[in-house]
C-alpha positions, 0 to 999 in steps of 0.5 A: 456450436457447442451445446452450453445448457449440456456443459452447464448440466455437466459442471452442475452434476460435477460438483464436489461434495461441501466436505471436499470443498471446505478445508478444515485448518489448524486455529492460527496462534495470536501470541506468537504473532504478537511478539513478531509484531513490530512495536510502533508507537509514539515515538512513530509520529516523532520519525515521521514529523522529523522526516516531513520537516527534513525533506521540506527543508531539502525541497527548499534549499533546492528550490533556492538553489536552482533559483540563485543559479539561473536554472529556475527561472521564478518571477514574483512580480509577474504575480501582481 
């Protein structure tokens, strides 16, 4: 059975030093990210309530449709 106290010892002993360990990187450049950024204000909230509101009305006119079809069975009664 491996001696894991002599492994632990060894991995300990093996260590890199803190400098090798840390890497020192250039500081990143904040404008150049901000004029790649993509612009999105209000006009995003526009998009998304219009794209809500036209996939309710194509779930709808689906639902109807399979329902005048027969293929979508839908008995309001029987929720009395």
């Amino acid at each position: 059975m491996p001696d894991f106290e002599a492994l632990i010892r060894h991995q300990q002993l093996k260590q890199p030093t803190t400098n090798q360990r840390l890497k020192v990187v250039d500081s990143p450049n904040f404008e150049k990210e901000k004029k790649e950024e993509t612009i999105i204000t209000k006009s995003g909230l526009l998009v998304n309530f219009f794209g809500g509101f036209v996939g309710s009305v194509i779930g709808t006119l689906t639902i109807l449709f399979l329902y005048i079809n027969e293929y979508l069975p839908i008995d309001f009664l029987k929720l009395k």
